[in-house]
Structure formats: structure tokens, C-alpha cells
PDB file of N, CA, C and O in Angstrom:
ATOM      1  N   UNK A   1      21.467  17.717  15.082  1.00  0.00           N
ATOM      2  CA  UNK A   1      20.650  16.559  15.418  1.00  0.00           C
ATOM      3  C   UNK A   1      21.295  15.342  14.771  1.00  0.00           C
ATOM      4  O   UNK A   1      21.641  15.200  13.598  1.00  0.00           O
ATOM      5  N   UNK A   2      21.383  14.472  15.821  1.00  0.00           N
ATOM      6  CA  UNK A   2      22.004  13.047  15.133  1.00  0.00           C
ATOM      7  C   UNK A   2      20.863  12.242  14.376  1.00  0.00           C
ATOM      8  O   UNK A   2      19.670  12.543  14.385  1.00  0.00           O
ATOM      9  N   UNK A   3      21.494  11.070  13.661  1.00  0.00           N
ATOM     10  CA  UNK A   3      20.442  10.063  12.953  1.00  0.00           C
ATOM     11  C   UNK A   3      19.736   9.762  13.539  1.00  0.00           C
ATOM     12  O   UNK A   3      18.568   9.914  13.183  1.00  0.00           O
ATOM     13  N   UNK A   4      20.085   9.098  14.910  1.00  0.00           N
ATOM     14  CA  UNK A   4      19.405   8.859  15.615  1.00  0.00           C
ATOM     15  C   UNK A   4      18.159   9.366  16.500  1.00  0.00           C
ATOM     16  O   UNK A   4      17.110   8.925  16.969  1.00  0.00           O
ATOM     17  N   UNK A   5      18.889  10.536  16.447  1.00  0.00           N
ATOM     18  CA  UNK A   5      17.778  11.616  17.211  1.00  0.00           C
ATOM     19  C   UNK A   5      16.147  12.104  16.253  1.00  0.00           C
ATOM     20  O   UNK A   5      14.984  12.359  16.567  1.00  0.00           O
ATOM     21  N   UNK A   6      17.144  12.005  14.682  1.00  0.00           N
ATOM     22  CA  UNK A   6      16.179  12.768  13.728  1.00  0.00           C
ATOM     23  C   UNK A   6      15.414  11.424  13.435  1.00  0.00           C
ATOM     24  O   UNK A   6      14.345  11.707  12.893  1.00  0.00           O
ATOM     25  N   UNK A   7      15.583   9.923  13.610  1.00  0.00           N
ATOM     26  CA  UNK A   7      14.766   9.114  13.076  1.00  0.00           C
ATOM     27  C   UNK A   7      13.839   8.870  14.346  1.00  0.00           C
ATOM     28  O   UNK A   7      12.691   8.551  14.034  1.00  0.00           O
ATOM     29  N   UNK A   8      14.114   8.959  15.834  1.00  0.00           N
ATOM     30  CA  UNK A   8      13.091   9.069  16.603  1.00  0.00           C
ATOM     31  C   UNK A   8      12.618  10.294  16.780  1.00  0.00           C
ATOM     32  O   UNK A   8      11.729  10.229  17.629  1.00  0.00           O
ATOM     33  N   UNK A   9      12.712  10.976  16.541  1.00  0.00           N
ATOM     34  CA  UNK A   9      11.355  12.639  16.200  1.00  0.00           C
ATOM     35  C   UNK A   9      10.123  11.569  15.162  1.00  0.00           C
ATOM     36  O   UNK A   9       8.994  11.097  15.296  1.00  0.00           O
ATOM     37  N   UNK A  10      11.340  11.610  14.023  1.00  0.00           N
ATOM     38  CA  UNK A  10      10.252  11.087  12.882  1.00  0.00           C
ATOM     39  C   UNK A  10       9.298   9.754  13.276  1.00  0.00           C
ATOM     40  O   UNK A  10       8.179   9.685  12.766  1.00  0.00           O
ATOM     41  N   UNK A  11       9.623   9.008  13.924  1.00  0.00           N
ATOM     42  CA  UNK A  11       8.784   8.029  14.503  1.00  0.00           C
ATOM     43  C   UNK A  11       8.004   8.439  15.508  1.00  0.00           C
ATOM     44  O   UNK A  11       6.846   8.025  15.550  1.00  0.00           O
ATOM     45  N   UNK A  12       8.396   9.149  16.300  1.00  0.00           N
ATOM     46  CA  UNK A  12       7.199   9.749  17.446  1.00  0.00           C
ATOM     47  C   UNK A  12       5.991  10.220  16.829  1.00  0.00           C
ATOM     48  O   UNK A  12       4.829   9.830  16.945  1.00  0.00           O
ATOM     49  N   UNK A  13       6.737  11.548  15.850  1.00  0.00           N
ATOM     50  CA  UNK A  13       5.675  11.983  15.651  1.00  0.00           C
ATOM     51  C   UNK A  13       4.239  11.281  14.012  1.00  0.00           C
ATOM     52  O   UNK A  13       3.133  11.764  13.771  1.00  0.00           O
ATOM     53  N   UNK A  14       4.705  10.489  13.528  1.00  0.00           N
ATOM     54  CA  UNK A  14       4.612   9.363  12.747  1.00  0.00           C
ATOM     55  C   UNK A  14       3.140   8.642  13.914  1.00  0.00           C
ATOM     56  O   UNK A  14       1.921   8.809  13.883  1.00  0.00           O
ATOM     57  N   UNK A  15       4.055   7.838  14.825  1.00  0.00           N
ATOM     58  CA  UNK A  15       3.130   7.224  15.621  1.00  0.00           C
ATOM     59  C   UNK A  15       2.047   8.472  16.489  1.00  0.00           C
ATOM     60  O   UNK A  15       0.891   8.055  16.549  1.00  0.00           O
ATOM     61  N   UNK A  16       2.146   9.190  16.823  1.00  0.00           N
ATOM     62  CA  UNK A  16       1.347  10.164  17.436  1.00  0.00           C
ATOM     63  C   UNK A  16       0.628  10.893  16.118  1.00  0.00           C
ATOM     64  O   UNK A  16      -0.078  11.787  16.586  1.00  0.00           O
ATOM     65  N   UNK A  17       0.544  10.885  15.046  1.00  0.00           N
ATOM     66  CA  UNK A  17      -0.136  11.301  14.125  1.00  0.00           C
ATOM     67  C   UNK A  17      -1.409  10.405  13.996  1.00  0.00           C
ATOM     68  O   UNK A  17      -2.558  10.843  13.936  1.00  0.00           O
ATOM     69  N   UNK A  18      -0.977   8.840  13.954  1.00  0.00           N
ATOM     70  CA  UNK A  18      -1.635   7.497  13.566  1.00  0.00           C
ATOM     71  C   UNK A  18      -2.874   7.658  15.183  1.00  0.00           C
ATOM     72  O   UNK A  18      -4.099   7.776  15.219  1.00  0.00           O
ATOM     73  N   UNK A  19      -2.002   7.598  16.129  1.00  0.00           N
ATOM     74  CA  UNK A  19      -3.256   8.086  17.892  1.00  0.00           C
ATOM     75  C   UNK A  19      -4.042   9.312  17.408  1.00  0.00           C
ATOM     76  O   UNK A  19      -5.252   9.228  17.196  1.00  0.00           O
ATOM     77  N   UNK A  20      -3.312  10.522  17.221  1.00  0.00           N
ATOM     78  CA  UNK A  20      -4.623  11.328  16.516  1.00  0.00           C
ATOM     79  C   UNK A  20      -5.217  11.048  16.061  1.00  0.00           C
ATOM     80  O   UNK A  20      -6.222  11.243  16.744  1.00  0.00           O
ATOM     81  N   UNK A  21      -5.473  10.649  15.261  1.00  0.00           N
ATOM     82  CA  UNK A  21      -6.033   9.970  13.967  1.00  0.00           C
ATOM     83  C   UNK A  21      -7.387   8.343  14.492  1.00  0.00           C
ATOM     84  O   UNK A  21      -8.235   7.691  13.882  1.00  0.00           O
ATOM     85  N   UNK A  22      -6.913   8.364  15.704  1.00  0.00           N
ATOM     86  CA  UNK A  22      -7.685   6.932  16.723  1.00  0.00           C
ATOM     87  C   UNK A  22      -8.754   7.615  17.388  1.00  0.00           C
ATOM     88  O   UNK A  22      -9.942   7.338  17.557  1.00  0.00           O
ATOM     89  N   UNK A  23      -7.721   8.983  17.859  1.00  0.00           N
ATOM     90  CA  UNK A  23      -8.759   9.920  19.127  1.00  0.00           C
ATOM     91  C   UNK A  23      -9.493  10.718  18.199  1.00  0.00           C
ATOM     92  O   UNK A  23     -10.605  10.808  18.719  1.00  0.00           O
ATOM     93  N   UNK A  24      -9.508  11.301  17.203  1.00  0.00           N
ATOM     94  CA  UNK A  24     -10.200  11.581  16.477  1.00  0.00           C
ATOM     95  C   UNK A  24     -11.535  11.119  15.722  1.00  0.00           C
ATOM     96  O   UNK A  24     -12.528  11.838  15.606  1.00  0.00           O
ATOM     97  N   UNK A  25     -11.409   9.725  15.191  1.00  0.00           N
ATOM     98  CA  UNK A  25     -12.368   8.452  15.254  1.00  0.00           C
ATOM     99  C   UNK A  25     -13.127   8.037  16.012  1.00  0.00           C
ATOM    100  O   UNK A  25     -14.044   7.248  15.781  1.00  0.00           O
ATOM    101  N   UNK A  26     -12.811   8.555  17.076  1.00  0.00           N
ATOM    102  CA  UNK A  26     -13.870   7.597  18.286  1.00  0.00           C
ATOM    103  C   UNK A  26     -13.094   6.074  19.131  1.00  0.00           C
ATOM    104  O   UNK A  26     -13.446   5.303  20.024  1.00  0.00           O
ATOM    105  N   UNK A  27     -11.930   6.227  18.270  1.00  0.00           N
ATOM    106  CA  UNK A  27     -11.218   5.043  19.215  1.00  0.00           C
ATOM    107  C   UNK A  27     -10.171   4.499  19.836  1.00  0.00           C
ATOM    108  O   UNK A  27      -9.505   3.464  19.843  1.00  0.00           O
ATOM    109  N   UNK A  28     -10.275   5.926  20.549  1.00  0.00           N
ATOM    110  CA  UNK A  28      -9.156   5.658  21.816  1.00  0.00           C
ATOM    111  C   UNK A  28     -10.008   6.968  22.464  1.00  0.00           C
ATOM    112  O   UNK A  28     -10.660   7.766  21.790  1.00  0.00           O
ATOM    113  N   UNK A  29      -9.850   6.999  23.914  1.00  0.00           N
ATOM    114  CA  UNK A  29     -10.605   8.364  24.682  1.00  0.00           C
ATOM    115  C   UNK A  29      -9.801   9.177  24.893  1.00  0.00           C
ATOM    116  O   UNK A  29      -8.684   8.669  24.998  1.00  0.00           O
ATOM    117  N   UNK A  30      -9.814  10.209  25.010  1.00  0.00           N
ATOM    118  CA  UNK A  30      -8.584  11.480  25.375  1.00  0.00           C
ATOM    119  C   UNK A  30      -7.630  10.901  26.548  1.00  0.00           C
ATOM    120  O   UNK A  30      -6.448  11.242  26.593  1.00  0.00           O
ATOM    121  N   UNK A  31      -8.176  10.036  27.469  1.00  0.00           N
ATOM    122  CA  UNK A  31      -7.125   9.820  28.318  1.00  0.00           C
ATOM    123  C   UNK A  31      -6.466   8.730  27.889  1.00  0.00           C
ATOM    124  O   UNK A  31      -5.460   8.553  28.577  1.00  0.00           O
ATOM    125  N   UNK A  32      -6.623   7.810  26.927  1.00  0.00           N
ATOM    126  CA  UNK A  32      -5.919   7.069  26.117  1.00  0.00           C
ATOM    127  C   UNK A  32      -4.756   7.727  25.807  1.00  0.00           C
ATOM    128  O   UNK A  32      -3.628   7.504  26.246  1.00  0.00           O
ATOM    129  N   UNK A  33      -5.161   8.664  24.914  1.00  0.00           N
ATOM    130  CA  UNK A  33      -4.703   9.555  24.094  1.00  0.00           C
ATOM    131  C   UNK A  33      -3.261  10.080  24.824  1.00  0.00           C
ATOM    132  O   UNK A  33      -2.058   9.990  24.578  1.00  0.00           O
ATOM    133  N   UNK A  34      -3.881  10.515  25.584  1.00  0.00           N
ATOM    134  CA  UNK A  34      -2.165  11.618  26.707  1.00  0.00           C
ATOM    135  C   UNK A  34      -1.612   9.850  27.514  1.00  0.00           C
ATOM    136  O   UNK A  34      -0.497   9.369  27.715  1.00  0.00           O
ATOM    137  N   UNK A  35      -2.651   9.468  27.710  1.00  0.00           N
ATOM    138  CA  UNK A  35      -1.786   8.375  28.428  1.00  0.00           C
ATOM    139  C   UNK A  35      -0.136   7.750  27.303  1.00  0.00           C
ATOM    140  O   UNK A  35       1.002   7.781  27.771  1.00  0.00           O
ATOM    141  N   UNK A  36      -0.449   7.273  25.914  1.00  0.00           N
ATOM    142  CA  UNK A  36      -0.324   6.665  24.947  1.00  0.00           C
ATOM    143  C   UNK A  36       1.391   7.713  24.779  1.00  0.00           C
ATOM    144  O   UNK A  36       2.558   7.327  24.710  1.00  0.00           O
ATOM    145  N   UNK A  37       0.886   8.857  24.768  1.00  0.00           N
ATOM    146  CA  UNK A  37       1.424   9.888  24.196  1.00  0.00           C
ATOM    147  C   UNK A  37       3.056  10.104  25.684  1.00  0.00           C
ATOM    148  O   UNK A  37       4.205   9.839  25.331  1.00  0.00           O
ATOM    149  N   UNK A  38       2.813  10.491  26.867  1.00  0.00           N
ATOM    150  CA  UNK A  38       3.495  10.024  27.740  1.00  0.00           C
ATOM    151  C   UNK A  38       4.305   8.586  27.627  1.00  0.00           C
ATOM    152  O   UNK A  38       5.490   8.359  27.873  1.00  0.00           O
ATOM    153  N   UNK A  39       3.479   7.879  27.265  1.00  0.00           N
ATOM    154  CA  UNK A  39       4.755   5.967  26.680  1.00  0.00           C
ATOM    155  C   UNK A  39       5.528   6.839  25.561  1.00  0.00           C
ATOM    156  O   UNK A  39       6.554   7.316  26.046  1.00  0.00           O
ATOM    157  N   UNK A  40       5.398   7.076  24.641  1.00  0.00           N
ATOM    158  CA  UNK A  40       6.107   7.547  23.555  1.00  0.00           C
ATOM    159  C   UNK A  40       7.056   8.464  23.653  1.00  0.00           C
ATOM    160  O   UNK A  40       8.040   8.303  22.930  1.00  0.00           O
ATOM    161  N   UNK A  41       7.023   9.423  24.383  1.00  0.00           N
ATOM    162  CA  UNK A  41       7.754  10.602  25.269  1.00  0.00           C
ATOM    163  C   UNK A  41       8.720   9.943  25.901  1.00  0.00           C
ATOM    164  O   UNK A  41       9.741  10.558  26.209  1.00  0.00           O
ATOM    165  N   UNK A  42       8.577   8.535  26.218  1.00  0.00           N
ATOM    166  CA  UNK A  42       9.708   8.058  27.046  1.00  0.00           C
ATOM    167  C   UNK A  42      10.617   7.085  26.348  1.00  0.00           C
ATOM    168  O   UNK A  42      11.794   6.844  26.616  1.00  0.00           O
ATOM    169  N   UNK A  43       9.690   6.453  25.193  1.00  0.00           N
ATOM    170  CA  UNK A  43      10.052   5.611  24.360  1.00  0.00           C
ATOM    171  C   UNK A  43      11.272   6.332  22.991  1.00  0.00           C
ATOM    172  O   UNK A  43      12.265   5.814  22.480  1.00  0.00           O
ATOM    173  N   UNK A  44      10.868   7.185  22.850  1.00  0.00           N
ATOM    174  CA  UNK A  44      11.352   8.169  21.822  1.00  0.00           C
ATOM    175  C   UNK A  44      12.378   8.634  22.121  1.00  0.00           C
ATOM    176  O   UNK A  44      13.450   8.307  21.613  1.00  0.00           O
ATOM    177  N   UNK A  45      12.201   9.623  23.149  1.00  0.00           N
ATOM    178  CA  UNK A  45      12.798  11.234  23.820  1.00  0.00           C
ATOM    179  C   UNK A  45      12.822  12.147  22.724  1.00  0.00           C
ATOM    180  O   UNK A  45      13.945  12.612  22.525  1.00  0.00           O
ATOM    181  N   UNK A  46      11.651  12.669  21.714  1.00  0.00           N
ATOM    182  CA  UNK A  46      11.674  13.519  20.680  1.00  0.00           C
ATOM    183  C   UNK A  46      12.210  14.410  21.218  1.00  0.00           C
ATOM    184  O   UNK A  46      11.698  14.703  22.298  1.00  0.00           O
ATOM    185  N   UNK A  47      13.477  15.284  20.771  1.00  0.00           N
ATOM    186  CA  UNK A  47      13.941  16.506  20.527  1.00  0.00           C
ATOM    187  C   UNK A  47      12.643  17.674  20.721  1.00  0.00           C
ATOM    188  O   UNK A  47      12.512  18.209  21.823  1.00  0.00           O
ATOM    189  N   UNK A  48      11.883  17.958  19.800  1.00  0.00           N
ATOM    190  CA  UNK A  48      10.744  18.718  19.472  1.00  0.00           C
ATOM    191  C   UNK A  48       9.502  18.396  20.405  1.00  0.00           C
ATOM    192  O   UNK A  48       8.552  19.152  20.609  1.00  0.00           O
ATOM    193  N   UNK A  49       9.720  16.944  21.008  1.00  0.00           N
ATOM    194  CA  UNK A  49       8.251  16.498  21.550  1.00  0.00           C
ATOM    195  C   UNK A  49       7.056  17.386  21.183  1.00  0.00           C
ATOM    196  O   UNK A  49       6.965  18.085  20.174  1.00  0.00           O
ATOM    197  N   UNK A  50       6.292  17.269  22.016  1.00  0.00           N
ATOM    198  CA  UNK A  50       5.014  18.026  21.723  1.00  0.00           C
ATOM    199  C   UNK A  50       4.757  19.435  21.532  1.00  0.00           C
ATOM    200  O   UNK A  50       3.751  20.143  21.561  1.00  0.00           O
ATOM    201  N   UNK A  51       5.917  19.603  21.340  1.00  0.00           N
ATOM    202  CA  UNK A  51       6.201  21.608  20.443  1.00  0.00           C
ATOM    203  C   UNK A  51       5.076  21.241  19.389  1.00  0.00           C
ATOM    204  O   UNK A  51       4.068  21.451  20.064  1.00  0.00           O
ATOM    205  N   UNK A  52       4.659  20.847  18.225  1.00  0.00           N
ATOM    206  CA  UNK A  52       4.014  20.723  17.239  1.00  0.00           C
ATOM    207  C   UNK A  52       2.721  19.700  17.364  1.00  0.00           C
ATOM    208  O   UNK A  52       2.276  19.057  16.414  1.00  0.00           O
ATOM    209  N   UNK A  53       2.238  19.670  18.617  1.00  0.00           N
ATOM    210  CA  UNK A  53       1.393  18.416  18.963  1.00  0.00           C
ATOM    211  C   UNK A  53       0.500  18.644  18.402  1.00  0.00           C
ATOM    212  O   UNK A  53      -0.087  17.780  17.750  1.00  0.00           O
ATOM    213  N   UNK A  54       0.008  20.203  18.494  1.00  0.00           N
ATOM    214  CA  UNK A  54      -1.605  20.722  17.829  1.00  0.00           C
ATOM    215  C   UNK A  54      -1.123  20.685  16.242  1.00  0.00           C
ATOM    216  O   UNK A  54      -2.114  20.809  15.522  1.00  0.00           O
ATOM    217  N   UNK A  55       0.076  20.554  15.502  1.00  0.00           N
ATOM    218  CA  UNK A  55      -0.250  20.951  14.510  1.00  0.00           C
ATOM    219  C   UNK A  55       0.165  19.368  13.744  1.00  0.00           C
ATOM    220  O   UNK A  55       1.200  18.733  13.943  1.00  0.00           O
ATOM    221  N   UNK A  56      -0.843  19.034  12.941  1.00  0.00           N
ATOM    222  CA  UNK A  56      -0.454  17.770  12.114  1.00  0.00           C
ATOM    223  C   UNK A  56       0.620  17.695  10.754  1.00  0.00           C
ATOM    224  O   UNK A  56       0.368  17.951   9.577  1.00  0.00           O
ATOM    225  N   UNK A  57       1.454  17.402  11.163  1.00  0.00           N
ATOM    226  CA  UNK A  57       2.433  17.883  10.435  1.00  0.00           C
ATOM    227  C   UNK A  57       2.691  16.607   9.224  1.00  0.00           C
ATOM    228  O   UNK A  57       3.371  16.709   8.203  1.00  0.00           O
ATOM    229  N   UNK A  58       1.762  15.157   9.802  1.00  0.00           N
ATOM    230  CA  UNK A  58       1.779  14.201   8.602  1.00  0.00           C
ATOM    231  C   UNK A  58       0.733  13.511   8.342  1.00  0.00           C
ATOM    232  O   UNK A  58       0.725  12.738   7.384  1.00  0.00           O
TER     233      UNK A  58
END
């Protein structure tokens, strides 16, 4: 894995921790949620993507 690759994992999943953490609260709705999560998927291109989605890893 390049720098590059390993510092956008770490930011995806960074920012998709922080949306859990919204949809969880009450503020964002589940379709927020996957919507939000799809931008990031494209924004990113995590290696791992949502292999670890269920598990909160930060």
C-alpha cells in the first residue's frame, strides 16, 4: 500500500466514523448516511472500503 493509498483509507474511514457517529445521534437519516458514504467511496477509493464498515475501528 502506497502513502497515498494508506492516508486515504485513513481519512475515509476517519470521516465515515465522524457520519456514524451523526447517524447514530439522530442527525443525518440512514439514507443520508449510504448516500454520504457512496461520495466518499468515490472521493477516497479506500483500498479496504466498507470491509470494516460494521466495525468501528476509531
Amino acid at each position: 500500500m502506497s502513502e497515498d493509498q494508506l492516508q486515504n483509507e485513513m481519512l475515509y474511514q476517519t470521516t465515515m466514523s465522524l457520519a456514524r457517529t451523526m447517524l447514530e445521534r439522530g442527525m443525518i437519516s440512514e439514507e443520508e448516511y449510504h448516500e454520504f458514504d457512496t461520495i466518499m467511496l468515490e472521493k477516497y477509493r479506500p483500498i479496504f472500503g466498507t470491509l470494516f464498515s460494521d466495525i468501528h475501528l476509531l
